[in-house]
C-alpha positions as CSV (number, residue, x, y, z in Angstrom):
1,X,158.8,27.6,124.2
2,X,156.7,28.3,121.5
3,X,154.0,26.0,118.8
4,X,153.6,25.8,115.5
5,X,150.9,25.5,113.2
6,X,150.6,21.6,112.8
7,X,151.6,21.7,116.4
8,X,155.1,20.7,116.2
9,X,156.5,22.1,119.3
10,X,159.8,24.2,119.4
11,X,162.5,25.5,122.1
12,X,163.9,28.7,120.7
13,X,167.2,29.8,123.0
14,X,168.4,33.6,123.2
15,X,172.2,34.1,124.0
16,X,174.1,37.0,125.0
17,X,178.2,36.7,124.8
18,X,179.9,40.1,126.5
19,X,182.6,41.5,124.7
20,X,184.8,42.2,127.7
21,X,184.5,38.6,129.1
22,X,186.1,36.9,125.9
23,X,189.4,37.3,124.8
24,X,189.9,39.2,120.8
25,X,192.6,37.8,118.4
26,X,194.3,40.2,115.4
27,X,192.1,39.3,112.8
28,X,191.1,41.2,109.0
29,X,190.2,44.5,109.4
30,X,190.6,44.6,113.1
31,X,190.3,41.7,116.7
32,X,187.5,39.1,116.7
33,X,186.7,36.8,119.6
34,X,185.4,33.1,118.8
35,X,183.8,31.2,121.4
36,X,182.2,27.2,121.1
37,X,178.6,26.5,122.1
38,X,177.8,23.0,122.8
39,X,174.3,22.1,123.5
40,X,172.7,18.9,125.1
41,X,168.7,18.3,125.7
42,X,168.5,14.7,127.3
43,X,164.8,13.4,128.4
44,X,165.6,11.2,131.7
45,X,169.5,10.0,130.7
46,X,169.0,9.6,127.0
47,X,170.4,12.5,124.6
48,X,168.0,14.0,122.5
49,X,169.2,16.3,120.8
50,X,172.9,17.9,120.6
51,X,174.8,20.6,118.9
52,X,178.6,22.6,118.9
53,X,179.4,25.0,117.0
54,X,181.9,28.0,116.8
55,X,180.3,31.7,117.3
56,X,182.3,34.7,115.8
57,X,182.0,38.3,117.4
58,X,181.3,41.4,114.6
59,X,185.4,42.5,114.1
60,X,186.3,45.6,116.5
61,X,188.2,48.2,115.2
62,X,188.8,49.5,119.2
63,X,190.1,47.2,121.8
64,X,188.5,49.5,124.5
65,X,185.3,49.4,122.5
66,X,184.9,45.5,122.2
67,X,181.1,43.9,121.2
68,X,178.8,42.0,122.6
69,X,177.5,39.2,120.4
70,X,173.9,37.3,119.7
71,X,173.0,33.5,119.2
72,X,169.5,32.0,118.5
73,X,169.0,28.6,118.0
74,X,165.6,26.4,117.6
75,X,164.7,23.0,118.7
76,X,162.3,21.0,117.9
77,X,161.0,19.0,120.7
78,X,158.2,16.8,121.5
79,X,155.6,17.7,124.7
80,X,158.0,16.0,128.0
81,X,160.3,17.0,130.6
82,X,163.8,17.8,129.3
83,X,167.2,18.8,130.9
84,X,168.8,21.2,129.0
85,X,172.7,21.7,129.5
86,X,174.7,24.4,128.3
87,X,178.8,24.7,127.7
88,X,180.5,27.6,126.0
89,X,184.0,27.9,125.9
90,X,186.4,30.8,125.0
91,X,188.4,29.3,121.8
92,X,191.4,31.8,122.2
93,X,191.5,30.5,126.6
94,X,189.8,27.3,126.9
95,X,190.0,27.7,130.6
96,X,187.7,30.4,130.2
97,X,184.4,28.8,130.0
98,X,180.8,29.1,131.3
99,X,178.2,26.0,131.7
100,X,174.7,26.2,132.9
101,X,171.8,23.7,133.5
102,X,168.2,24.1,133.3
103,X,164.8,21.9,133.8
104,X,162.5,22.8,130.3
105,X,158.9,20.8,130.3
106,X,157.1,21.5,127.1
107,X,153.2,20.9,126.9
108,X,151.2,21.9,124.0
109,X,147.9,20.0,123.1
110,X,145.2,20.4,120.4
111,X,142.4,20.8,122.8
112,X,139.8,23.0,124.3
113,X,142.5,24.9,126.8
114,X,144.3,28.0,126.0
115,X,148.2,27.7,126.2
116,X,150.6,30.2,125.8
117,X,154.4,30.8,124.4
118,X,156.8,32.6,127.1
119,X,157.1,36.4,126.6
120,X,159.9,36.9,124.3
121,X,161.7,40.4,124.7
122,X,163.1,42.4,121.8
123,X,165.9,44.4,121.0
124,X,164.4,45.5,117.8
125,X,162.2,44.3,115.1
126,X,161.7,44.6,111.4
127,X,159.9,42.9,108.4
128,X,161.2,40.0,107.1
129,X,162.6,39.7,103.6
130,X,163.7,36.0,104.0
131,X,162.5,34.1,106.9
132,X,165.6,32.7,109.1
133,X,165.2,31.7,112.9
134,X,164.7,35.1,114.4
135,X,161.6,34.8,112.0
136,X,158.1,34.7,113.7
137,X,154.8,36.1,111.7
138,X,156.5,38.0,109.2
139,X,158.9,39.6,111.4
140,X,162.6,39.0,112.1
141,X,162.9,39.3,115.8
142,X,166.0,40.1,117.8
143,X,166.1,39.0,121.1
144,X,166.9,41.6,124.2
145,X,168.3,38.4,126.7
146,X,168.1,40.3,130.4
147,X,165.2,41.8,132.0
148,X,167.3,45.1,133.3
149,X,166.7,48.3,131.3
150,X,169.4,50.9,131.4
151,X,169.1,54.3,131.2
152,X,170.3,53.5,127.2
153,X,167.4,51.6,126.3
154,X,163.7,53.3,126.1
155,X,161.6,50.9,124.2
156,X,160.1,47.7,125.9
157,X,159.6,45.7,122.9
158,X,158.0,42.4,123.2
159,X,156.7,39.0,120.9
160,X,153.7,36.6,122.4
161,X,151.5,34.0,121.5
162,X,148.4,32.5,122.3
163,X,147.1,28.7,121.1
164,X,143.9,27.2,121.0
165,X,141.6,30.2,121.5
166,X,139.7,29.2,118.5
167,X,138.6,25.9,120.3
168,X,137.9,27.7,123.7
169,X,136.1,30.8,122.9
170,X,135.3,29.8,119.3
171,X,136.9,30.4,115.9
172,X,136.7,34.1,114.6
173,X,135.2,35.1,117.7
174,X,136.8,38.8,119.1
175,X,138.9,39.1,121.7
176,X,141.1,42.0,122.8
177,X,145.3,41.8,123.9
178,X,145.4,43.9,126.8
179,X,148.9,44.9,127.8
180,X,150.4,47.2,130.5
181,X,153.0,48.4,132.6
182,X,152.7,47.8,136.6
183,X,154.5,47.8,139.4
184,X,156.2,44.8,141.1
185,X,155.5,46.4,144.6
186,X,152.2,47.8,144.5
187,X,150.5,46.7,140.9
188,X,149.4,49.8,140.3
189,X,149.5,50.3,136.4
190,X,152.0,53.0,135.3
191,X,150.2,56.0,133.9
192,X,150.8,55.6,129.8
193,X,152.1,52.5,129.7
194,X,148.8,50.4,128.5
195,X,147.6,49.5,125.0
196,X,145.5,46.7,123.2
197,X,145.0,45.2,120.4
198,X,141.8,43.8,119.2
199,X,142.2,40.4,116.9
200,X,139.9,37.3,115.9
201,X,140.3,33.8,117.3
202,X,142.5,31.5,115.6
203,X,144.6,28.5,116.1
204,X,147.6,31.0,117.2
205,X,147.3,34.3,117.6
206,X,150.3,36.0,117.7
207,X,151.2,39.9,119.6
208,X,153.6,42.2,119.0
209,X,153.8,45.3,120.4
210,X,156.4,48.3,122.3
211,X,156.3,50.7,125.1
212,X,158.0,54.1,125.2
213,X,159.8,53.4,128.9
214,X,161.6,57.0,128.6
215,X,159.5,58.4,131.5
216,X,159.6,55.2,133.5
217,X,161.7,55.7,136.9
218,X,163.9,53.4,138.4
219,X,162.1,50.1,139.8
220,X,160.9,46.8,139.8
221,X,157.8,46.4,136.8
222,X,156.2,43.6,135.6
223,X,154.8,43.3,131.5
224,X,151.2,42.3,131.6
225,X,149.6,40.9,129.0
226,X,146.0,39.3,128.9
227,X,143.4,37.9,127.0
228,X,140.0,39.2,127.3
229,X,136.5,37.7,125.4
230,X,133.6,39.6,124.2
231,X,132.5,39.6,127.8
232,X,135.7,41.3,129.2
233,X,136.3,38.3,130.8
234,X,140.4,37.8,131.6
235,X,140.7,34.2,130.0
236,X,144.7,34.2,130.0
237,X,147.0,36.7,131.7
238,X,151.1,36.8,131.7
239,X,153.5,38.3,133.4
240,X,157.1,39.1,132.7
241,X,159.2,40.9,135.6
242,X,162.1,43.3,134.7
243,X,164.5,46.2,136.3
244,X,164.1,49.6,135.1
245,X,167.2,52.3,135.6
246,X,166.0,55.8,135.0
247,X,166.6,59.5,135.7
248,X,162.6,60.0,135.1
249,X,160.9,61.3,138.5
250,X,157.8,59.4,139.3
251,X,155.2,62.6,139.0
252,X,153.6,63.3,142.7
253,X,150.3,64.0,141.8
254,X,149.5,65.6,145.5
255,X,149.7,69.1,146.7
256,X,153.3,67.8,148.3
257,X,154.7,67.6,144.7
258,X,158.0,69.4,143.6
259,X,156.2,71.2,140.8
260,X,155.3,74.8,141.5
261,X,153.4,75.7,138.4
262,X,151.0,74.1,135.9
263,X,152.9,75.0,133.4
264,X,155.7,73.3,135.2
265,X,153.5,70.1,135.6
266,X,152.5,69.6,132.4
267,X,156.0,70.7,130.4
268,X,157.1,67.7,132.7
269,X,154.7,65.2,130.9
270,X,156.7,64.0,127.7
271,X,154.5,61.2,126.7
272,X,152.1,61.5,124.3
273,X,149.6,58.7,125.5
274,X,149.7,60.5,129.1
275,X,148.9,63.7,127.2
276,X,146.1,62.5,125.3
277,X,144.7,60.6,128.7
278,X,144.9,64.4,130.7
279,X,142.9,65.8,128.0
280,X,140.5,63.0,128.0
281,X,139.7,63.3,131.3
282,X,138.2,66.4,130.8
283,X,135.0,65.7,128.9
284,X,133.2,64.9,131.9
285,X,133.3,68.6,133.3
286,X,133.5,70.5,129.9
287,X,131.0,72.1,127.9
288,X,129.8,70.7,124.4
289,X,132.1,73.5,122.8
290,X,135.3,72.3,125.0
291,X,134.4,69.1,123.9
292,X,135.1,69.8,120.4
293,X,138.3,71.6,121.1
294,X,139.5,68.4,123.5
295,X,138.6,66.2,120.6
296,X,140.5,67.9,117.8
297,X,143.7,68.5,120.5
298,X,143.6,64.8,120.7
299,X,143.2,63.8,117.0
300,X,146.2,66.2,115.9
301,X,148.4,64.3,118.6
302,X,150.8,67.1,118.9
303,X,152.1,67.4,122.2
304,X,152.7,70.9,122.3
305,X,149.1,72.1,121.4
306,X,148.1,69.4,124.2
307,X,149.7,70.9,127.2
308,X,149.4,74.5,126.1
309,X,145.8,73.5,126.2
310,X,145.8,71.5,129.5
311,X,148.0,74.7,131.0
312,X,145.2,77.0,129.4
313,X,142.2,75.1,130.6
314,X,142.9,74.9,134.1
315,X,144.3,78.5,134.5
316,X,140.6,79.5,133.2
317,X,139.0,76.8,135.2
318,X,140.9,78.4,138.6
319,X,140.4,81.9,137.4
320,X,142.1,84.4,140.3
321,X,140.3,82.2,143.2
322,X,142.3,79.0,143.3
323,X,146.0,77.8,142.0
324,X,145.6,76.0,138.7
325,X,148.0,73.2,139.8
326,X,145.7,72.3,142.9
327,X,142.7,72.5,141.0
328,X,144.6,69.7,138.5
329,X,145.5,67.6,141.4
330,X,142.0,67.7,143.2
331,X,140.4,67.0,139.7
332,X,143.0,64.2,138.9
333,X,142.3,62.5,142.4
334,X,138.7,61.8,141.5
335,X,139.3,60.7,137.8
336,X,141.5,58.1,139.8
337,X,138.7,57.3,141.7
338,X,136.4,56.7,138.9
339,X,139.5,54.6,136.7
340,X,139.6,52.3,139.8
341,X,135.9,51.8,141.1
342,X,133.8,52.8,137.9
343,X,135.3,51.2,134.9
344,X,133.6,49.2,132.1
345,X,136.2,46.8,131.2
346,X,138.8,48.6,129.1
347,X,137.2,51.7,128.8
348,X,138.3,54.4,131.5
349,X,135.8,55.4,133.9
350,X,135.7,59.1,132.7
351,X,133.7,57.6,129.8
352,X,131.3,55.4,131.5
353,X,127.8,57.1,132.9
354,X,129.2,56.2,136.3
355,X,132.5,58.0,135.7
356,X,131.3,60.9,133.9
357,X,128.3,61.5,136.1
358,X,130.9,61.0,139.4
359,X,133.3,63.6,138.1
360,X,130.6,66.0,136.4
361,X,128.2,66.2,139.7
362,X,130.3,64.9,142.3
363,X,130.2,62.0,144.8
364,X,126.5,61.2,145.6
365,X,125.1,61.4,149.0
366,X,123.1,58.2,148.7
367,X,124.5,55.4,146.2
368,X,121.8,52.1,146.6
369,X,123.5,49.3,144.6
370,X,121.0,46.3,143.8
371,X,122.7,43.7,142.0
372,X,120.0,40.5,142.5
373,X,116.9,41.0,142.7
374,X,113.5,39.2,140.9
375,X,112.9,40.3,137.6
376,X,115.2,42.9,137.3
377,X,118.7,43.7,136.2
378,X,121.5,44.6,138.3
379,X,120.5,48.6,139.2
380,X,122.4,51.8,141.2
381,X,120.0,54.8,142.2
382,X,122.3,57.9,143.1
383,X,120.7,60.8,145.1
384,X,122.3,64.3,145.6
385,X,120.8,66.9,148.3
386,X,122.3,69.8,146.3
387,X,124.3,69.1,143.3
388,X,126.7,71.2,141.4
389,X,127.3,70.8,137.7
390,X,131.0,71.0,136.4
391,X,130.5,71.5,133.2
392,X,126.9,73.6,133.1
393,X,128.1,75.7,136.2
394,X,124.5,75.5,137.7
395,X,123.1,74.4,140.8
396,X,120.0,71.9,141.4
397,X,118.7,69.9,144.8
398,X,117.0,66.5,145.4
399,X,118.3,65.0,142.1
400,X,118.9,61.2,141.3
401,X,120.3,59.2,138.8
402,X,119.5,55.3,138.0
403,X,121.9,53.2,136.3
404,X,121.2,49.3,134.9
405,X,124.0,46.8,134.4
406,X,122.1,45.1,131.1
407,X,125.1,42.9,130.3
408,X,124.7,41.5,133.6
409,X,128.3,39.5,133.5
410,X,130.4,42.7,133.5
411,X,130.3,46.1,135.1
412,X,129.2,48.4,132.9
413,X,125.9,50.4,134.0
414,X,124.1,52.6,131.5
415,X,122.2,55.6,132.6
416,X,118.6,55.2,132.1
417,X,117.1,58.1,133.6
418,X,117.8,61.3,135.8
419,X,115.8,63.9,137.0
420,X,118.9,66.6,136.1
421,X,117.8,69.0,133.3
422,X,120.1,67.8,130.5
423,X,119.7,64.7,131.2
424,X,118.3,61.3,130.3
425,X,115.1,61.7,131.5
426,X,112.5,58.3,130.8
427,X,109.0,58.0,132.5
428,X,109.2,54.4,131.8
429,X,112.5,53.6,133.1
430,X,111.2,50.8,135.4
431,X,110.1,48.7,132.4
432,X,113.6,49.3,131.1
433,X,114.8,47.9,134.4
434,X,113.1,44.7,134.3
435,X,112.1,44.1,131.0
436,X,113.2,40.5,131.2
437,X,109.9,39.8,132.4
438,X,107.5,42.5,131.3
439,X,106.6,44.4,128.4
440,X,103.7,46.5,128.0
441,X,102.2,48.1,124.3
442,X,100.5,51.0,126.6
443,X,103.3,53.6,125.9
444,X,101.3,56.0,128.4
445,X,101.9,53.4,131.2
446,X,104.7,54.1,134.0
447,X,105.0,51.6,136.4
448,X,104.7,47.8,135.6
449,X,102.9,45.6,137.6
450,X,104.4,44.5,141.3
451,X,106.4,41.4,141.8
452,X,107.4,39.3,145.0
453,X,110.4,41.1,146.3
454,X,110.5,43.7,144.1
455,X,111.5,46.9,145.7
456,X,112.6,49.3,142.8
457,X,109.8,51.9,143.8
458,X,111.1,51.7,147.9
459,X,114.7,52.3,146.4
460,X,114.0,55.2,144.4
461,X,111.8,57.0,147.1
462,X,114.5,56.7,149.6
463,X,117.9,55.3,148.9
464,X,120.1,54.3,151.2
């Protein structure tokens, strides 16, 4: 089901006819098959719309090679409850023939509430020259009618669209698409499989996108896709399950894994976006000169130059005193961590201050989280006894860190001071902390004045 710009609602129908279920008949330049479709939508008992017709196969050349063929039809239907019944008939053996039945309820209203089409899935996609009905937003659109993926097909491909954002979060306001790959069983999103796309409210807001599913293994998936506001906030989110069949191993990134080597490991890794995601993750525990190399390796988007640079890193990284490959997968473990408990919406948590700091000094012995209290934001005061750092190779004791969640609605923390040389160091933190309430022109003053339940000072002194 999908809408249309003067909202004139439309059911759009996808059909698959298999070669080698239909019989093919001598015809020029080879055998055809030619089957007839009949159609009926009623709303209660009364017939709304109807159609038959006669579908023709491409000609085969090869009787042991015979084709499968493609219909798509539109119909334009007013919001209701419809039954939508389905005949199709082999014209060469009428007593071949197929029927199917199906409830369709179509709601789509001009109003402050966000509806969405159904997740169409592609088998490929190209401009239009001259709009037809596979046409949507410029492109002509070919359906891919199951939700199995063979070992045959390696690109997910997929058409979506949203309706009435500009009423809900207001027109030309920015939003982001956030799509992924996760598992049916466990949810967990598939490493590489993830993208977004950023776009302005409208009255329909149309996505389409494509995965590379080549190193996806054998199981059950679901296609995410979700709507986020300017606040990260999840307004819509859609799911579309489908079967993968694959001779891609899922990677064990534990010491228990298969792979002996990092060279082994990472000559394993054929994706580009996973790749790019491994060198990435780096920056937290790399110097400001690595930095520069990581960010070139990633801009040139070669693969090759990424994992003989990954391979290189962490064989200088272990030296002679530790395997390379452990080293990855102790490293890796943590970057998990901090993905999963330090994010800031859709960045990564090896690039918030939580993330990096986690992964560049290590878990802290003492985390105090404070998210209400008077006159402040939300705050986190880290203390380490004895803290190493990654990327500076030096040691330092009694250090702490304070973080401030300013946007308040999401969970991104900025660092705002730290008593680690290198660091953001501010004597006047605390009036960053609570400056929703006071300000102070004395630049030489520390510490704002003391409020009724206040305990910032307490939880620096001693967290806990």
């Amino acid at each position: 089901m999908f809408n249309t710009p003067n909202s004139k609602p439309y059911l759009e129908t996808y059909l698959t006819v298999s070669g080698n279920t239909v019989k093919f008949l001598p015809a020029k330049g080879g055998y055809q098959a030619n089957v007839n479709i009949s159609w009926k939508i009623l709303k209660g008992k009364d017939l709304v719309k109807e159609s038959n017709y006669n579908l023709m196969s491409p000609v085969a050349t090869d009787t042991l090679h015979l084709p499968s063929f493609i219909d798509n039809q539109r119909f334009l239907l007013d919001n209701g409850e419809y039954t939508l019944e389905l005949v199709i008939t082999d014209n060469a053996d009428p007593s071949t023939r197929s029927s199917h039945s199906e409830k369709i309820n179509i709601l789509f209203k001009r109003e402050k509430k966000i509806y969405t089409s159904n997740v169409q899935v592609l088998e490929s996609f190209t401009k239009s020259s001259s709009p037809s009905t596979l046409t949507k937003s410029g492109y002509d659109l070919v359906p891919y009618n199951i939700n199995y993926y063979p070992k045959s097909h390696n690109a997910l491909k997929f058409y979506f669209e949203t309706y009435n954002l500009d009423t809900v979060i207001g027109k030309a306001s920015k939003f982001v698409y956030s799509y992924y790959v996760e598992n049916n069983e466990n949810f967990q999103k598939q490493i590489g499989l993830s993208g977004f796309q950023k776009q302005t409210a409208n009255r329909i807001n149309p996505l389409l996108a494509q995965f590379d599913i080549s190193q996806l293994p054998s199981g059950n998936y679901n296609l995410v896709i979700e709507v986020r506001d300017s606040l990260n906030i999840v307004q819509v989110q859609k799911k579309w399950f489908f079967q993968r069949q694959s001779d891609a191993v899922q990677r064990d990134m534990t010491e228990n894994s298969t792979y002996k080597t990092v060279e082994e490991f990472f000559n394993s890794i054929q994706g580009t976006d996973s790749l790019k995601q491994f060198v990435e993750c780096l920056w937290p525990i790399s110097s400001f000169k690595e930095r520069e190399w990581q960010q070139t390796q990633i801009k040139r988007k070669d693969p090759n130059l990424m994992r003989g640079y990954l391979v290189g890193y962490w064989k200088q990284q272990a030296a002679d005193t530790i395997d390379p490959l452990k080293l990855w997968y102790s490293y890796y473990k943590e970057v998990l961590q901090a993905n999963a408990l330090l994010k800031c919406g859709k960045q990564k948590g090896y690039y918030t201050d939580r993330g990096r700091v986690y992964l560049q000094y290590g878990k802290p012995d003492q985390r105090n989280q404070v998210n209400s209290e008077p006159d402040t934001y939300p705050y986190e005061i880290w203390q380490y006894y004895r803290i190493y750092d990654r990327a500076t190779k030096r040691f330092f004791t009694n250090k702490k860190f304070v973080f401030v969640n300013f946007a308040i609605a999401d969970d991104c923390y900025k660092l705002i001071h730290s008593e680690v040389k290198g660091e953001i160091y501010d004597e006047r933190w605390r009036f960053r902390l609570m400056n929703r309430t006071q300000q102070s022109s004395n630049l030489d003053a520390t510490q704002p004045n003391s409020t009724f339940g206040n305990h910032v000072d307490d939880n620096f002194n001693s967290p806990r």
